[in-house]
C-alpha positions as CSV (number, residue, x, y, z in Angstrom):
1,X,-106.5,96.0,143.0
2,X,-109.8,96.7,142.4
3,X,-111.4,100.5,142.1
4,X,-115.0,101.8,142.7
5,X,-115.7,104.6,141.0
6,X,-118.9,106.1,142.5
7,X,-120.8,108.1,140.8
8,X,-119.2,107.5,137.5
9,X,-119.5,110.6,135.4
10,X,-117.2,112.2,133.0
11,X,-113.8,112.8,135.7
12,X,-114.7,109.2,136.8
13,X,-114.8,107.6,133.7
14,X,-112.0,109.5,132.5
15,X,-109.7,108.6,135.8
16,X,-110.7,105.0,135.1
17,X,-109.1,105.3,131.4
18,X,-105.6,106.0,133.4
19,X,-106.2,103.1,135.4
20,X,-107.8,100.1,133.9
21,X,-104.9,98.9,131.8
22,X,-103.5,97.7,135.8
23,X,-106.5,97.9,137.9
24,X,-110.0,96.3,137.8
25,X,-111.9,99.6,137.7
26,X,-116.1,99.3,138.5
27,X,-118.5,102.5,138.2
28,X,-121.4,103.0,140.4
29,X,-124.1,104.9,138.5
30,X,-127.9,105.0,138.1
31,X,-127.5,104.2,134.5
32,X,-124.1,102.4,133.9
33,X,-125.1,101.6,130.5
34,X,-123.5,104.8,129.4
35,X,-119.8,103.9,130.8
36,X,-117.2,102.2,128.2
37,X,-116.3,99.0,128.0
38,X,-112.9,99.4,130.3
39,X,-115.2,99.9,133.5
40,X,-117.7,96.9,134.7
41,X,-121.1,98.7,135.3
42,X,-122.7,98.5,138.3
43,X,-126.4,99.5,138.8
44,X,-127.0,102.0,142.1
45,X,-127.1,105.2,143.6
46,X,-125.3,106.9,147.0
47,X,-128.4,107.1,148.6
48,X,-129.7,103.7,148.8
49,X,-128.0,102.1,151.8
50,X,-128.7,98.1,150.9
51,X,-127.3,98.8,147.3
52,X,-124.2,100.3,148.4
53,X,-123.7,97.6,151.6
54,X,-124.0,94.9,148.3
55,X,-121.3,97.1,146.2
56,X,-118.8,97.1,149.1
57,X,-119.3,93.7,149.8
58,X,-117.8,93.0,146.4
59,X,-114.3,93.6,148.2
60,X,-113.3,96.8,146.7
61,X,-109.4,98.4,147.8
62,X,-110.2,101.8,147.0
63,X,-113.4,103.7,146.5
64,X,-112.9,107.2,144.5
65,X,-116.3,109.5,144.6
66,X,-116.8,112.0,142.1
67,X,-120.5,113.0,142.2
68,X,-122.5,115.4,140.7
69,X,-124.9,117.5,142.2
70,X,-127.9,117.9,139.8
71,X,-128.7,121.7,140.3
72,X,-126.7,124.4,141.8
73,X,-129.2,124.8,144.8
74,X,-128.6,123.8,148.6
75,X,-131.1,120.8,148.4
76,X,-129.5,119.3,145.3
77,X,-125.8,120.1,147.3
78,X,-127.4,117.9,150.6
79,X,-128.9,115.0,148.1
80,X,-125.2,114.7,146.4
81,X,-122.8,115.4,148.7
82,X,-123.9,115.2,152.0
83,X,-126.5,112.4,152.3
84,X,-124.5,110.1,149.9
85,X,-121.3,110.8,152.2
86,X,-123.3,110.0,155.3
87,X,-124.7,106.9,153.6
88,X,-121.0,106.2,152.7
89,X,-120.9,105.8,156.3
90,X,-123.2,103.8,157.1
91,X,-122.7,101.4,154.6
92,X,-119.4,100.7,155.5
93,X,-120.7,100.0,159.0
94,X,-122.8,97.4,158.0
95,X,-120.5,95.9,155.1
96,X,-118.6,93.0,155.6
97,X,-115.3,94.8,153.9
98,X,-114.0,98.3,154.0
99,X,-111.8,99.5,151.6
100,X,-108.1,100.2,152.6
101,X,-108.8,103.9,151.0
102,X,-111.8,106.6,149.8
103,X,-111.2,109.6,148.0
104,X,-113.7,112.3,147.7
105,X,-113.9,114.9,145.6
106,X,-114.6,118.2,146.7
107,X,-114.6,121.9,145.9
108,X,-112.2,125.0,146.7
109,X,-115.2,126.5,147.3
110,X,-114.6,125.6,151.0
111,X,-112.8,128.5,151.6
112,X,-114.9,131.6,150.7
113,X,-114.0,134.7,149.9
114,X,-109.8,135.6,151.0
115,X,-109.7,139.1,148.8
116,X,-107.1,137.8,146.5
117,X,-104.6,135.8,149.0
118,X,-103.7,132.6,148.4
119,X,-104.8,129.3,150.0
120,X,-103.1,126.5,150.5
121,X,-104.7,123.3,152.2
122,X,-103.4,124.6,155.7
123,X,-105.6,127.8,155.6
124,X,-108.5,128.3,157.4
125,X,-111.9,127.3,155.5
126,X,-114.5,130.4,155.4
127,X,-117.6,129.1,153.3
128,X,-119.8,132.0,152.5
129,X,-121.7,130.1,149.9
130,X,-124.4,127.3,150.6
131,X,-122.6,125.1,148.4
132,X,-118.8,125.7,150.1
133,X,-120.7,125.0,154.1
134,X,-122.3,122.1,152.2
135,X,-118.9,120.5,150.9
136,X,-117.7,121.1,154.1
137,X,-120.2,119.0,156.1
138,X,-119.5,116.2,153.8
139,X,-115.7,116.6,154.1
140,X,-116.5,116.1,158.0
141,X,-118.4,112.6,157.4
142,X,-115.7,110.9,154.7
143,X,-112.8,112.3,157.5
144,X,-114.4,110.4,159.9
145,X,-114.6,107.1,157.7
146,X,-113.2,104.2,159.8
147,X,-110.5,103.9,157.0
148,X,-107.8,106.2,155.4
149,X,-109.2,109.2,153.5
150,X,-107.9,111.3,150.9
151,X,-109.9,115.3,150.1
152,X,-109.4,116.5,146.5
153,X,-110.6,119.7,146.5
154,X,-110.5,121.0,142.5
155,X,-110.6,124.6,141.5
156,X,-113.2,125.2,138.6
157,X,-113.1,122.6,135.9
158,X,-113.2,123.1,132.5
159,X,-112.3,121.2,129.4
160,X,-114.4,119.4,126.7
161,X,-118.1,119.9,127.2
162,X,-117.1,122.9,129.7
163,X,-116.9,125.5,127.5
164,X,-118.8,128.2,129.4
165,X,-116.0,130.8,129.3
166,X,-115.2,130.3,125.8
167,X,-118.7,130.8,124.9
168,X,-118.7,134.1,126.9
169,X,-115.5,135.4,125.1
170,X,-117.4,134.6,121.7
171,X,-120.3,136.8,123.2
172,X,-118.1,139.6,124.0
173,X,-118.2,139.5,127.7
174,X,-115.1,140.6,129.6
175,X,-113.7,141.8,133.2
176,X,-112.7,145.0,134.1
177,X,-109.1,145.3,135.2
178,X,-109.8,146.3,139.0
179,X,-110.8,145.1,140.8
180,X,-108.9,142.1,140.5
181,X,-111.1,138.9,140.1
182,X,-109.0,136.2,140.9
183,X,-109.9,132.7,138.8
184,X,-108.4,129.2,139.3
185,X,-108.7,126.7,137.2
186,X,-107.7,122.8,136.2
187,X,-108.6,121.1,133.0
188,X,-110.7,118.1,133.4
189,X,-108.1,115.7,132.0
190,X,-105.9,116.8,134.9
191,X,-108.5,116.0,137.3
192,X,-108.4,112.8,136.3
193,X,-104.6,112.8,135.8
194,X,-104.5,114.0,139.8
195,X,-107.0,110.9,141.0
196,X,-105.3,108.4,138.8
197,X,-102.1,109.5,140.4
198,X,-103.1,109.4,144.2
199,X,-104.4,105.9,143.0
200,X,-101.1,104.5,141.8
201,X,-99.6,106.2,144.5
202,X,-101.0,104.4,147.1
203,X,-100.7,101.2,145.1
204,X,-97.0,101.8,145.4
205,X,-97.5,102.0,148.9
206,X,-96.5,105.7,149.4
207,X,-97.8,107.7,152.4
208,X,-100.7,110.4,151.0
209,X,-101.7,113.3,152.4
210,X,-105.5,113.9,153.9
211,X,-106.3,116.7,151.9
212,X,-104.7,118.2,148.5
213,X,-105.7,121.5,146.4
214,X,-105.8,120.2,142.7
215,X,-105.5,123.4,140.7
216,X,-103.4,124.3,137.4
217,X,-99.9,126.2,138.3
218,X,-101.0,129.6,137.0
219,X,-103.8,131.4,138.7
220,X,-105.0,134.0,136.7
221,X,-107.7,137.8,136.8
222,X,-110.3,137.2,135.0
223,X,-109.3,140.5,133.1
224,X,-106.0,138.9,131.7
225,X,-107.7,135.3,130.9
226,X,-110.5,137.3,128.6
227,X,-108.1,139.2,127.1
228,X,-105.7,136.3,126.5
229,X,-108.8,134.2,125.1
230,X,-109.9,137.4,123.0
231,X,-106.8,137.6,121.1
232,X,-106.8,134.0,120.3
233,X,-110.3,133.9,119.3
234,X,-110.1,137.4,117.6
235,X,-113.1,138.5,119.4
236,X,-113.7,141.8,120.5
237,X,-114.7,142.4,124.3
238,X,-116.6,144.7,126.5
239,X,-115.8,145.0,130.4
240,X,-119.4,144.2,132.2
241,X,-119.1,144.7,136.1
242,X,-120.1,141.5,137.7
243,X,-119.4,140.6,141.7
244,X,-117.3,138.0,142.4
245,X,-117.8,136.7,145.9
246,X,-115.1,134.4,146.0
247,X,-111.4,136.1,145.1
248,X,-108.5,133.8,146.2
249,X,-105.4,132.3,144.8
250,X,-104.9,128.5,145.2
251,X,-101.4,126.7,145.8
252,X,-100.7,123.2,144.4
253,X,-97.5,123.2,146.1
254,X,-98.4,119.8,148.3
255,X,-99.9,118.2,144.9
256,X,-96.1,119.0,142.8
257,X,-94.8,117.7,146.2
258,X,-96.0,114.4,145.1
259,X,-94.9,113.9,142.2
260,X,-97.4,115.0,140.0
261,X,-96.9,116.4,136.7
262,X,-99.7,118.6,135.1
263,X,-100.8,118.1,131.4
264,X,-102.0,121.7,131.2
265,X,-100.0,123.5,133.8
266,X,-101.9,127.0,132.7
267,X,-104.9,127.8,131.7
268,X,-103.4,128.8,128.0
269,X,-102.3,125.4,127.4
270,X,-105.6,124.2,128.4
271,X,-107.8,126.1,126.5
272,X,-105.1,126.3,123.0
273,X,-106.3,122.7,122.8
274,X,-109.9,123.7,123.4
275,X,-109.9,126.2,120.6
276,X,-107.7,124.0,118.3
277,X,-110.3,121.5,118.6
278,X,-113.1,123.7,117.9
279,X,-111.2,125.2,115.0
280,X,-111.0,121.5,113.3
């Protein structure tokens, strides 16, 4: 089988490393230079249409997209996830072959602000934020692919080189206990666990879902995850007042459905092995 990985950054590159022992894993990337020897580069970008209609061409079975917006602003949001899924689209119009599946990344951003409930991928999608109505507009153009379609929508990611929090804890900064600031979170190793498993899923021949919530198993208040990440770190903390627009609670219930075992099922397993590593 072979794989496209488009937009090959570090979750790409890090699914392919699951994969390319049994599959024939390519990555799509402006400069593919970068990617290891396990994934066959391939020169391009999302937004140029005659590239990608020449990358499909190449027969690909599945095409996973995990892109990267390059600024946290609504034009970079358009450029990265709407324009390259509508391009998506129109490639596959004009390509010769269509892959039998695409998986695309997105956000649980998507569903705004639910004062602390929890969301499953059944509930009602709110976007407040520029980036969640963004994510959703893309969402709309893979759905209506003319193949099958998988959503991942990942909580916040962190893991090597995604060490904000642990940078704040070092700094002192933590969360008063009320209101309750909800966080959810997935290490980035079990993002690419999650896409490598839908992969050899559907290689198996198993029925997916359309849509899955790919969070860790232990949603957390900011307040207790500071706290907990203080007493590892032996830092001392003081509570700073910052508005959270987005409070929920995320369910991978449908993801442990199928059959999916997390590496780092909380965020204290997930960020022991940050700390242990920067403690070497």
């Amino acid at each position: 089988m072979k794989i496209l990985f488009a937009g090959c950054g570090d979750i790409g590159t890090r699914s392919a490393a699951r994969l390319a022992s049994d599959f024939d894993c390519s990555g799509l990337k402006r400069n593919p230079k970068t990617l290891p020897d396990y994934i066959s580069p391939l020169a391009g970008s999302m937004a140029d249409l005659d590239r990608l209609v020449e990358v499909l061409d190449q027969d690909f079975d599945v095409v996973v997209a995990t892109l990267t917006p390059d600024g946290f602003n609504p034009e970079a949001y358009q450029r990265a996830y709407v324009d390259s899924a509508k391009t998506l689209a129109s490639a596959m119009a004009l390509a010769t072959s269509v892959p039998k599946l695409v998986i695309w990344v997105s956000s649980t951003s998507v569903y705004g602000n639910c004062d602390g409930d929890w969301v499953d991928e059944q509930s009602p999608t709110t976007a407040l934020s520029f980036s969640g109505k963004l994510l959703l507009e893309a969402e709309q153009q893979i759905t209506d692919l003319p193949c099958p379609t998988v959503i991942v929508r990942f909580s916040g990611i962190y893991g090597p080189g995604r060490t904000r929090m642990l940078d704040q804890i070092i700094a002192g900064k933590g969360r008063p206990a009320q209101p309750e600031q909800w966080s959810n979170r997935i290490y980035s190793e079990d993002c690419a666990g999650v896409l490598a498993h839908l992969v050899r899923a559907f290689d198996a021949g198993k029925e997916l879902e359309s849509l899955y919530i790919a969070t860790d198993c232990a949603p957390v208040t900011q307040h207790d995850l500071r706290i907990w990440l203080a007493q590892q770190l032996e830092a001392e903390l003081e509570d700073e007042i910052v508005e959270q627009k987005a409070i929920r609670r995320c369910s991978n219930q449908r993801l442990l459905d199928s059959g999916y075992e997390f590496l780092y099922p909380s965020y204290k397993e997930g960020y022991q092995s940050l700390i242990d590593a920067r403690l070497k």
